[in-house]
Z-matrix of the N, CA and C atoms (Angstrom, degrees):
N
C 1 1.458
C 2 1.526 1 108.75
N 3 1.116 2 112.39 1 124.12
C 4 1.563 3 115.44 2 169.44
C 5 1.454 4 117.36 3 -48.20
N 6 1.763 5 110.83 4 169.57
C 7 1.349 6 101.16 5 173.29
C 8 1.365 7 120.77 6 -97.54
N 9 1.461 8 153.43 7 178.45
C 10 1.084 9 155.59 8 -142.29
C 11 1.342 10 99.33 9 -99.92
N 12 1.599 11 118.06 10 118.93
C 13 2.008 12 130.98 11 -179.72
C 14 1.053 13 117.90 12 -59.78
N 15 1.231 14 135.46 13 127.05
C 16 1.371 15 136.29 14 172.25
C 17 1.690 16 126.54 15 -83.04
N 18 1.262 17 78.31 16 -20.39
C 19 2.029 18 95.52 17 -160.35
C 20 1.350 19 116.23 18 -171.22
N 21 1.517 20 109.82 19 95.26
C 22 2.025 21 108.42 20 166.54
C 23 1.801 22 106.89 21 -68.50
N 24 1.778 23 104.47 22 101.72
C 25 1.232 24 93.65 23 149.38
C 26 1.592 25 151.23 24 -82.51
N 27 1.366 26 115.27 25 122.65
C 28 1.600 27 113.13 26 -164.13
C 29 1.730 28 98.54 27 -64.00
N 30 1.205 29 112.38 28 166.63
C 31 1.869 30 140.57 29 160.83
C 32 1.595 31 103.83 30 -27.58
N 33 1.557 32 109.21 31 -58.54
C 34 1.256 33 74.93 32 -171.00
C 35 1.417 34 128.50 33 -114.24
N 36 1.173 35 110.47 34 52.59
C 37 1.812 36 128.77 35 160.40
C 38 1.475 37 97.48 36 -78.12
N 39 2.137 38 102.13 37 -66.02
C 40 1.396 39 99.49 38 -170.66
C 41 1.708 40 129.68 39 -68.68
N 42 1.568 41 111.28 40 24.75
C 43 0.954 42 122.67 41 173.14
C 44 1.091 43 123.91 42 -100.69
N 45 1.630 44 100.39 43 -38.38
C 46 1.719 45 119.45 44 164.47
C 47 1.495 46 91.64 45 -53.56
N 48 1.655 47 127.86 46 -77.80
C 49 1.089 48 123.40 47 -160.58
C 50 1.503 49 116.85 48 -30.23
N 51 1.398 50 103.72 49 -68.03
C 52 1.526 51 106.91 50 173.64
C 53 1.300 52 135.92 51 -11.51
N 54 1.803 53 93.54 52 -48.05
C 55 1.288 54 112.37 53 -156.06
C 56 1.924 55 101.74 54 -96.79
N 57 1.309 56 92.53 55 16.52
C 58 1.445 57 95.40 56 171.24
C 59 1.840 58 121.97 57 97.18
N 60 1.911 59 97.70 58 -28.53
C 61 1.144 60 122.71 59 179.91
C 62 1.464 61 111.65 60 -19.44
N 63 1.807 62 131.11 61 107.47
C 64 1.423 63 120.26 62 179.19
C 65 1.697 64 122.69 63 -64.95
N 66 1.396 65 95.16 64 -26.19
C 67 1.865 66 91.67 65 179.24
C 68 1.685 67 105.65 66 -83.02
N 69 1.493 68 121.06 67 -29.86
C 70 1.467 69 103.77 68 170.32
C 71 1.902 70 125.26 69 -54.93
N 72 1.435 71 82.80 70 -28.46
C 73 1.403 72 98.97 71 -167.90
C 74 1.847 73 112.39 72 -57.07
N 75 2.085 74 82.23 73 -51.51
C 76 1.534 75 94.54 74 176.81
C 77 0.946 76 133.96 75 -31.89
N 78 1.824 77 101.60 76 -56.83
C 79 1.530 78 140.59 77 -150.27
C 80 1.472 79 88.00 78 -57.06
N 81 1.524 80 93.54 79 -90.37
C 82 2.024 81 117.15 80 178.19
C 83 1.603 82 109.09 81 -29.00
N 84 1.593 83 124.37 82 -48.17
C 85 1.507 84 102.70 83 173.54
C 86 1.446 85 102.88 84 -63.72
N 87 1.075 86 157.02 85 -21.70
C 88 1.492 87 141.44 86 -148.35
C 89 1.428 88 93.24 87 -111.72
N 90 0.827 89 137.62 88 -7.22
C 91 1.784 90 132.84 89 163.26
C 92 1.706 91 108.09 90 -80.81
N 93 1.609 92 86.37 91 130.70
C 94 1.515 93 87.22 92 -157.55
C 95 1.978 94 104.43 93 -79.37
N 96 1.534 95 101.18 94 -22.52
C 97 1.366 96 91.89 95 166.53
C 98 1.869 97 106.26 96 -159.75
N 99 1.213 98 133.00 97 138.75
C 100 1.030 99 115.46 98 -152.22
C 101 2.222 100 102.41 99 -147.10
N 102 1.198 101 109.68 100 -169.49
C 103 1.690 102 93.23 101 -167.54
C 104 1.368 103 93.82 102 -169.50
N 105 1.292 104 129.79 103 130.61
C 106 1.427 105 140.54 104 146.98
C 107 1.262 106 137.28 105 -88.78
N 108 1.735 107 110.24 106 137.85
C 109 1.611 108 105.16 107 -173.17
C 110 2.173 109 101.09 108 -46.15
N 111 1.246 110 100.43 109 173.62
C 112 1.521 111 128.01 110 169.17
C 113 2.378 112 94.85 111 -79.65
N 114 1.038 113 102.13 112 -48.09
C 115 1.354 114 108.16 113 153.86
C 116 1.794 115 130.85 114 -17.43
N 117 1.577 116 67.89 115 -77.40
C 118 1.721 117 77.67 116 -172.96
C 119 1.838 118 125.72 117 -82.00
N 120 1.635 119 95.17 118 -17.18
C 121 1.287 120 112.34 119 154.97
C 122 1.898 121 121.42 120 -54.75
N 123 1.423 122 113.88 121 -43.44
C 124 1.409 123 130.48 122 -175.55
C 125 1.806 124 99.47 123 -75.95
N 126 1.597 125 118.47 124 -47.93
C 127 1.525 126 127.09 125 176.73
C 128 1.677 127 102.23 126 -46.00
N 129 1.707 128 107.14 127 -42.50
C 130 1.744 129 91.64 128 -157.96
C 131 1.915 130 89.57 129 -99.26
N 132 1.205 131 118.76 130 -6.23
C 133 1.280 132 96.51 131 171.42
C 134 1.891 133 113.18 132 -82.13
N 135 1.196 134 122.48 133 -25.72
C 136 1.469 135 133.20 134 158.82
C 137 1.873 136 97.74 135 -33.63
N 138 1.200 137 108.60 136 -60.42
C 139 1.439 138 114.36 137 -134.50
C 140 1.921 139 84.34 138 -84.39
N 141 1.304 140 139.25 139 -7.19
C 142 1.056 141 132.56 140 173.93
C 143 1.554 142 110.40 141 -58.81
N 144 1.616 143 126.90 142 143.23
C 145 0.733 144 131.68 143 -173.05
C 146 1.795 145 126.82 144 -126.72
N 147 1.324 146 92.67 145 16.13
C 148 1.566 147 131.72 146 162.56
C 149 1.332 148 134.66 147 -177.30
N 150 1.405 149 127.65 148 163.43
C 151 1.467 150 121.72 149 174.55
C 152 1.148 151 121.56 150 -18.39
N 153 1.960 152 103.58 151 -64.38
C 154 1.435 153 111.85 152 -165.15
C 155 1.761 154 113.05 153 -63.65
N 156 1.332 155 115.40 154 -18.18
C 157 1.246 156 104.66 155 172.37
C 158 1.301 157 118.68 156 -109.10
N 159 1.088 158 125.88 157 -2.06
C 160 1.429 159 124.28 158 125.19
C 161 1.556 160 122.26 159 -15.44
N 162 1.513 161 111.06 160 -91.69
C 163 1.172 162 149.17 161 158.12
C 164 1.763 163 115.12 162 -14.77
N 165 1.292 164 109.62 163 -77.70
C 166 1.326 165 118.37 164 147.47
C 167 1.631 166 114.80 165 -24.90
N 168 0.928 167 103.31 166 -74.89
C 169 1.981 168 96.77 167 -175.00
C 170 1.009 169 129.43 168 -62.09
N 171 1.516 170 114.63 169 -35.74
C 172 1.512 171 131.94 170 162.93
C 173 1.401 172 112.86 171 -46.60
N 174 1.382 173 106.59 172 -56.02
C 175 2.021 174 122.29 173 166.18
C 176 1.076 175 115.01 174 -24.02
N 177 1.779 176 111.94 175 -56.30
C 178 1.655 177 133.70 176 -161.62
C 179 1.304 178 92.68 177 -71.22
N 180 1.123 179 107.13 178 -87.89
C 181 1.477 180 101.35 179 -160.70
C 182 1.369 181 132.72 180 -66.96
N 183 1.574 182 114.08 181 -9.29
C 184 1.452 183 118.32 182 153.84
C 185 1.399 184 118.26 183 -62.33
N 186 1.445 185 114.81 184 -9.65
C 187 1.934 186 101.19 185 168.56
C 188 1.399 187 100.84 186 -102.15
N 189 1.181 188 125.73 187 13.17
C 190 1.381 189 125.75 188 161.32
C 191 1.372 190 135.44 189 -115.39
N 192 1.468 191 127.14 190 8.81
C 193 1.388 192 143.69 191 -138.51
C 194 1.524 193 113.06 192 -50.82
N 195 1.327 194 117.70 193 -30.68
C 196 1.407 195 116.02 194 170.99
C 197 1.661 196 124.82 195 -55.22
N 198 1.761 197 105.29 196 -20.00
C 199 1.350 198 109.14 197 169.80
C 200 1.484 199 127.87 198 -72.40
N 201 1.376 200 117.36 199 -0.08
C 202 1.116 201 106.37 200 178.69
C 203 1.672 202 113.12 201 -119.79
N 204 1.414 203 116.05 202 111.18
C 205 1.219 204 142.27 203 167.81
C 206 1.624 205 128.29 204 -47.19
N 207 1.572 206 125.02 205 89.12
C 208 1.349 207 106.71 206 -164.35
C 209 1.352 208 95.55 207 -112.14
N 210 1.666 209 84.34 208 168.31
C 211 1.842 210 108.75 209 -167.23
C 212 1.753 211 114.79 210 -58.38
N 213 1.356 212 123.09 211 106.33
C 214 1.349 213 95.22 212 179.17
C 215 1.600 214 100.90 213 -129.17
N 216 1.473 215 106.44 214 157.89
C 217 1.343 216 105.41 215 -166.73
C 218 1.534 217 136.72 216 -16.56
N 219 1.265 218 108.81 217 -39.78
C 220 1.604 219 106.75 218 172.19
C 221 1.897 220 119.84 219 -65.87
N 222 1.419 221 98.36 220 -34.32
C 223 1.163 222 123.91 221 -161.83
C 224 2.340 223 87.49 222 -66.75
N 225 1.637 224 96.81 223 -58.71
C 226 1.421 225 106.71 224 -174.90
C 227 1.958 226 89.14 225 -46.32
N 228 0.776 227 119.45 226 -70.78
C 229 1.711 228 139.77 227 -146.81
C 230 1.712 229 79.16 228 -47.43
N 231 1.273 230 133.30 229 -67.66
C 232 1.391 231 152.21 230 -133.23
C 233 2.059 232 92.04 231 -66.11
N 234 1.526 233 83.45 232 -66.86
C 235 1.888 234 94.99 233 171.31
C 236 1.500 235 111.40 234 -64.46
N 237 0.899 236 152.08 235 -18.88
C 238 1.195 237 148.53 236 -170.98
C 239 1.833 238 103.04 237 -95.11
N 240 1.260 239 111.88 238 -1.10
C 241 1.684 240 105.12 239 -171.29
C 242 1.473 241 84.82 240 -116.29
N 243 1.538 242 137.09 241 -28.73
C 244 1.175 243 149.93 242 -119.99
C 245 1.678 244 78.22 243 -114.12
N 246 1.210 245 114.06 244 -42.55
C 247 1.394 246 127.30 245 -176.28
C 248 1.843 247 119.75 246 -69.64
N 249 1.647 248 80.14 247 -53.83
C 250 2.068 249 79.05 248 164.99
C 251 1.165 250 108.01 249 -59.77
N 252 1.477 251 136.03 250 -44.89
C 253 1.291 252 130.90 251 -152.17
C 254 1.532 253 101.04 252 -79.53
N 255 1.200 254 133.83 253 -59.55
C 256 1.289 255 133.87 254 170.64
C 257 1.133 256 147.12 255 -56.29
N 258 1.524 257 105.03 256 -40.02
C 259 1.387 258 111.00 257 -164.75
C 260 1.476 259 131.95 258 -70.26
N 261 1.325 260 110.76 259 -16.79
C 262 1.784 261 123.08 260 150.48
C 263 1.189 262 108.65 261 -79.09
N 264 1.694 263 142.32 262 -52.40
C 265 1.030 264 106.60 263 -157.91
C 266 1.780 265 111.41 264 -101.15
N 267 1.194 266 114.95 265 7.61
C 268 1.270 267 113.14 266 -174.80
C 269 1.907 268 118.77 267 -154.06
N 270 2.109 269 101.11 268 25.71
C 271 1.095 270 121.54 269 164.55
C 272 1.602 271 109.25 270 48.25
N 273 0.912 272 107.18 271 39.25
C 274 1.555 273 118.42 272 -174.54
C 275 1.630 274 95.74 273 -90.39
N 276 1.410 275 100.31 274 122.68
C 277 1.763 276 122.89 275 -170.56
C 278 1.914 277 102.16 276 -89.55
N 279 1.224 278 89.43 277 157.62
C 280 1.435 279 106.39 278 -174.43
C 281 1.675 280 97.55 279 -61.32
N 282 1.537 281 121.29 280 -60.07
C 283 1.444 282 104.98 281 -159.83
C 284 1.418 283 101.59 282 -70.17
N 285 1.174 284 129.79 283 -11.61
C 286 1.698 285 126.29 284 -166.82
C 287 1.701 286 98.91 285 -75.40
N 288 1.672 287 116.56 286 -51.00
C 289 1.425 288 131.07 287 174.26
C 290 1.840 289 105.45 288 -41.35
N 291 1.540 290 104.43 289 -58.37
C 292 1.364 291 104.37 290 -179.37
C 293 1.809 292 127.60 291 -43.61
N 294 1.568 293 87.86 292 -44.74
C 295 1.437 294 125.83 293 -155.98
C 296 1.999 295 84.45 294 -69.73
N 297 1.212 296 120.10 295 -69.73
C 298 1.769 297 128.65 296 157.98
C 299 1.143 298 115.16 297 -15.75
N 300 1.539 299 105.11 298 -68.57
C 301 1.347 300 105.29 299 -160.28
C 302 1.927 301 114.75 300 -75.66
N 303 1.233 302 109.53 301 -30.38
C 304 1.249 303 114.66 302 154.56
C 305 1.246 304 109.33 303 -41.28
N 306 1.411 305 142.88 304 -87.54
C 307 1.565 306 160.74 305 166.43
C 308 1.371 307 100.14 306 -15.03
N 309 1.285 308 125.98 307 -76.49
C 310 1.879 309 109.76 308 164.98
C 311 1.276 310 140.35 309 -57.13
N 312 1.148 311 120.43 310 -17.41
C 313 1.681 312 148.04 311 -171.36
C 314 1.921 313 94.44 312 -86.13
N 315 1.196 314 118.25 313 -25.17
C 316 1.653 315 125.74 314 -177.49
C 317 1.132 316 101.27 315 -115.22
N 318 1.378 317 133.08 316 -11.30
C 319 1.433 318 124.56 317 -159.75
C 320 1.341 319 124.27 318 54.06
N 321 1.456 320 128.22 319 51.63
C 322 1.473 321 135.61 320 -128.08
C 323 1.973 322 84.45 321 -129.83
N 324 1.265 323 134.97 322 154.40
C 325 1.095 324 138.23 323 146.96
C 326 1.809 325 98.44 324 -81.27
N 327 1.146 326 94.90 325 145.69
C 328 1.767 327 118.26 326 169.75
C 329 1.710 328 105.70 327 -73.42
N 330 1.132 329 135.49 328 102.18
C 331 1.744 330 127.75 329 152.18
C 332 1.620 331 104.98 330 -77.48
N 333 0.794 332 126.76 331 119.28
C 334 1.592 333 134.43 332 -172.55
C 335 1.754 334 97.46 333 -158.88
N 336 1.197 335 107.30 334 145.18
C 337 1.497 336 117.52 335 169.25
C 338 2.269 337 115.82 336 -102.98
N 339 1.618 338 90.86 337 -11.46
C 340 1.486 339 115.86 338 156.57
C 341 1.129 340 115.79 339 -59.58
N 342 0.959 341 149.96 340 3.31
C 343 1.757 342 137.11 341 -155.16
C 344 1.817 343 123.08 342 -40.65
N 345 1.711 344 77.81 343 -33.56
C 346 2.038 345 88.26 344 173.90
C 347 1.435 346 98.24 345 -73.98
N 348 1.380 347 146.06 346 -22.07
C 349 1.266 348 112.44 347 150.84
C 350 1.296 349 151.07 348 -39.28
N 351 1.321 350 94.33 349 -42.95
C 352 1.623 351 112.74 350 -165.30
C 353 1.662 352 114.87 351 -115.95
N 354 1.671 353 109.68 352 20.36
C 355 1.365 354 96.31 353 167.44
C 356 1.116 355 125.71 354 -95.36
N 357 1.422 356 129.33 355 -1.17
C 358 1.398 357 121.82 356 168.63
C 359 1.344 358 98.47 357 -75.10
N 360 1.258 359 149.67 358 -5.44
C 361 2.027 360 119.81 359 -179.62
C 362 1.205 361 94.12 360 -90.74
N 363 1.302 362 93.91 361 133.91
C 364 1.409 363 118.82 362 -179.68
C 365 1.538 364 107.63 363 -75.57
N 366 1.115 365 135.11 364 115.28
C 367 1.358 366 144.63 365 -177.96
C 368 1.076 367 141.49 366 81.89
N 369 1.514 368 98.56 367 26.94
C 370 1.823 369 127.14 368 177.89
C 371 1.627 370 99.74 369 -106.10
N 372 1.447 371 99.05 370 121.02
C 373 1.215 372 111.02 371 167.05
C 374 1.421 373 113.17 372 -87.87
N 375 1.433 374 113.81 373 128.43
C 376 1.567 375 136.93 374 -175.01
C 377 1.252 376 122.39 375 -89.70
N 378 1.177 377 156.73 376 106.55
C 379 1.210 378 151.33 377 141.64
C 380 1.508 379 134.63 378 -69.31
N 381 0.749 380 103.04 379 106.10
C 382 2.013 381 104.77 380 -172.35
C 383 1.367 382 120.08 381 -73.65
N 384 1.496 383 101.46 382 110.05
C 385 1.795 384 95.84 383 171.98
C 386 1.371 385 99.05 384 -99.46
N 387 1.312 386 103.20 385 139.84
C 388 1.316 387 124.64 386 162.15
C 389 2.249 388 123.41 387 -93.68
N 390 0.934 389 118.22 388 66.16
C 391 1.321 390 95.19 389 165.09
C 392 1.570 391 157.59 390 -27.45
C-alpha cells in the first residue's frame, strides 16, 4: 500500500519545474509526498521536444511509479459531470475536469498555479503556486 498524498500537482507547476523554475523546485521538494494525474503525465510527455526529453521524463517518474494517478471509472464519471456542469458556463476543458476529478476522487488538494481553472468545482481544495 502506498503512503498517504499530500498534494495532486497540476501541469503547470511541472512545467515551471521543467523549466528550471527555483520556487517550483522549492515548493515540490518541501512536500513530503505528493502524486500526479495520468493526465498531466500525457500533457508533459506532448510537450517533449525530442527523444532525450522524452527519455528523461520517462526516467523520472519510472523511479517513482506510485506518483502517477490514473483515470479510473469513478474518476471518468466525476469529470464527465464536472464537464456538463462547466463547460459552457465557465470553459472548463476536458484535461482540467480530469486533472479535478482525480484531486477529489483521492481527496487530494489541487497545487496548480491555474486557480481560475478550478474554482468552479465545488469541493476541490486549491492551492496556489505562484512562480
Amino acid at each position: 500500500m502506498s503512503a498517504a498524498r499530500e498534494v495532486l500537482i497540476d501541469t503547470d507547476v511541472l512545467i515551471w519545474l521543467a523549466r528550471g523554475n527555483a520556487n517550483a523546485s522549492r515548493v515540490i521538494e518541501s512536500l513530503g509526498d505528493w502524486a500526479i494525474s495520468s493526465v498531466s503525465y500525457m500533457e508533459m510527455l506532448q510537450g517533449c521536444r525530442s527523444k532525450q526529453e522524452q527519455k528523461a521524463l520517462q526516467k523520472a517518474f519510472k523511479s517513482t511509479p506510485d506518483t502517477i494517478l490514473g483515470i479510473t471509472p469513478a474518476i471518468n464519471d466525476q469529470a464527465i459531470a464536472l464537464v456538463e456542469q462547466h463547460a459552457l458556463s465557465h470553459s472548463l476543458h476536458m484535461a482540467d475536469a480530469l486533472i479535478a476529478a482525480t484531486a477529489l476522487e483521492h481527496s487530494l488538494p489541487l497545487l496548480t498555479g491555474n486557480g481560475k481553472h478550478f474554482k468552479v468545482v465545488d469541493g476541490l481544495q486549491v492551492v496556489i503556486f505562484k512562480p
